[in-house]
VOGU-3710 file (C-alpha; in Angstrom, 3 decimals, decimal comma):
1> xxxxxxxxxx> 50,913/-54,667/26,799  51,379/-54,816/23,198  54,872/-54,848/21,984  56,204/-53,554/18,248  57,644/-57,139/17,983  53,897/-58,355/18,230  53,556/-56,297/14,386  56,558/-56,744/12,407  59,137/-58,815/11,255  62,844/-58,519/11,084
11> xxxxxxxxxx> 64,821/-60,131/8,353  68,589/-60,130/7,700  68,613/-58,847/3,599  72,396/-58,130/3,101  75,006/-60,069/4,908  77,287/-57,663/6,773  80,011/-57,167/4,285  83,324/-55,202/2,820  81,609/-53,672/-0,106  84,847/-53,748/-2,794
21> xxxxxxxxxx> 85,705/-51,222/-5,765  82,698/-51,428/-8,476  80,491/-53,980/-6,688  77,506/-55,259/-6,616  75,225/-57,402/-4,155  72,721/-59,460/-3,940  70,929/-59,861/-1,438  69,161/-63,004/0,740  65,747/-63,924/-1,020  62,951/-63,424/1,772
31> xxxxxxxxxx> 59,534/-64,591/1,719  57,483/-62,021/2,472  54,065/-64,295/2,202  50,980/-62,819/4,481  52,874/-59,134/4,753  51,442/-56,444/2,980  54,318/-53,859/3,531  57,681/-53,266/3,832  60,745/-51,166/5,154  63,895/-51,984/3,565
41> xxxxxxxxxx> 66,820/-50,394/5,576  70,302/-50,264/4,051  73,321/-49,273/6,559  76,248/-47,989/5,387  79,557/-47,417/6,919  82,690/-45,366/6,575  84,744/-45,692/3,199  88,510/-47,540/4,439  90,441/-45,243/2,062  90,684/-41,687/0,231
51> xxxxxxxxxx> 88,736/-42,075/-3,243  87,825/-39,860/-5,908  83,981/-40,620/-6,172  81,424/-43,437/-4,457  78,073/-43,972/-5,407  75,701/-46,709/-3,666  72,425/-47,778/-5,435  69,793/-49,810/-3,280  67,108/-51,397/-5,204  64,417/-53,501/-3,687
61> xxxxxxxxxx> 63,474/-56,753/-6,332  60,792/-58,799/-6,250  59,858/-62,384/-8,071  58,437/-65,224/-8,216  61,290/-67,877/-7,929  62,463/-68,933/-4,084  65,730/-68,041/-5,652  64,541/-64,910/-7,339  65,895/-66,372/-10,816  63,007/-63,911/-12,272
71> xxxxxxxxxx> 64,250/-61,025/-10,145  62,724/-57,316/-11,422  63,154/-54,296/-9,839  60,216/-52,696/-8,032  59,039/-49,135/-9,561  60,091/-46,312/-7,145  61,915/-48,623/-4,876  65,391/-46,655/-4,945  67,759/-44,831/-3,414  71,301/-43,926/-3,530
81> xxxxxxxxxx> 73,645/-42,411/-1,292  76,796/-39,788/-2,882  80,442/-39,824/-1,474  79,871/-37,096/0,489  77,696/-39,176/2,578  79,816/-41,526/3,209  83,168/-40,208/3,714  81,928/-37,230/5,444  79,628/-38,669/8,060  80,005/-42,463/7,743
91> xxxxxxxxxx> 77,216/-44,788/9,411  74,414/-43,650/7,341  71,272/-45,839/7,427  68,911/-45,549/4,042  65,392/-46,431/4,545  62,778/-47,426/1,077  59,350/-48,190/2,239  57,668/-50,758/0,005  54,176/-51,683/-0,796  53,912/-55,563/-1,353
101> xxxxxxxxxx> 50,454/-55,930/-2,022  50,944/-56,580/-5,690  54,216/-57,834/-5,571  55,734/-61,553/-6,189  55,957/-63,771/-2,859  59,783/-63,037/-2,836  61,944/-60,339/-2,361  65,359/-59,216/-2,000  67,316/-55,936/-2,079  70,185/-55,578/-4,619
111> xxxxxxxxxx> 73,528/-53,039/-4,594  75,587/-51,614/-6,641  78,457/-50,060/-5,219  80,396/-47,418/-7,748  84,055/-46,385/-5,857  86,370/-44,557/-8,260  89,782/-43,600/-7,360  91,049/-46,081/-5,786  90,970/-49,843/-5,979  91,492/-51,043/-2,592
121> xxxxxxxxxx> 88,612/-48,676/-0,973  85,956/-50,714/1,118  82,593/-49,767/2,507  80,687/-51,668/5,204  77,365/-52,459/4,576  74,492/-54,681/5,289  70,847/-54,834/4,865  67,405/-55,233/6,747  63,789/-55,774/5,855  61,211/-54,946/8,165
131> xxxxxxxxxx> 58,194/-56,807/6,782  55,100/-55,727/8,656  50,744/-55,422/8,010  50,963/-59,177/8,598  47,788/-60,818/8,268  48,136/-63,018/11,082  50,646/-62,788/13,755  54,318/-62,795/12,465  55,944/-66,157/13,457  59,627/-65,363/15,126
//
């Protein structure tokens, strides 16, 4: 039997976190060496408090550095989510597939969290890359 495990690998992007008022995160460098594509999903929780606007930008970077010190964005590798989303329905998970193929061995994906109207507002978040097209067997 083959499994889905077998074709993909799963690797922690964004720490679970508190996003705070006007934020913005980076997140873990991954090397994505022998994967041709990617799935970079983005969940996003319930905002702790009452505020007047919230926007959340997810970017996907790529570079050359292990540290990503020569981070640039990918083209088309975007998405944001309104305050409607969030306050409304809460537990939203964004999804940006990437292409890698003529990308920079590292990547990461990078936040920016907008929350107007009140300071002390939070929103839970982390990240997850799905790195898959592998061109051997994905080591665990």
């Amino acid at each position: 039997m083959k499994a889905i495990g077998d074709e993909i690998k799963n690797v922690l992007a964004i720490n679970p976190v508190a996003a705070v008022y006007n934020s913005s995160l980076s997140g873990n460098a991954i090397d994505r060496l022998g994967f041709l594509s990617a799935v970079a999903s983005f969940a996003i929780g319930s905002v702790s408090a009452a505020v007047s606007s919230l926007q959340i930008s997810v970017y996907v970077q790529h570079g050359a550095s292990s540290t990503l010190s020569d981070a640039a964005y990918v083209t088309g590798a975007i998405t944001t989510v309104s305050a409607a989303t969030c306050i409304l329905g809460g537990n939203q998970l964004v999804e940006i597939d990437v292409d890698l193929t003529e990308l920079n061995r590292y990547i990461r994906m990078y936040a920016v969290h907008s929350i107007a109207g009140n300071d002390a507002a939070t929103v839970p978040v982390s990240g997850v890359v799905q790195l898959g097209q592998s061109r051997s067997k994905p080591v665990a």
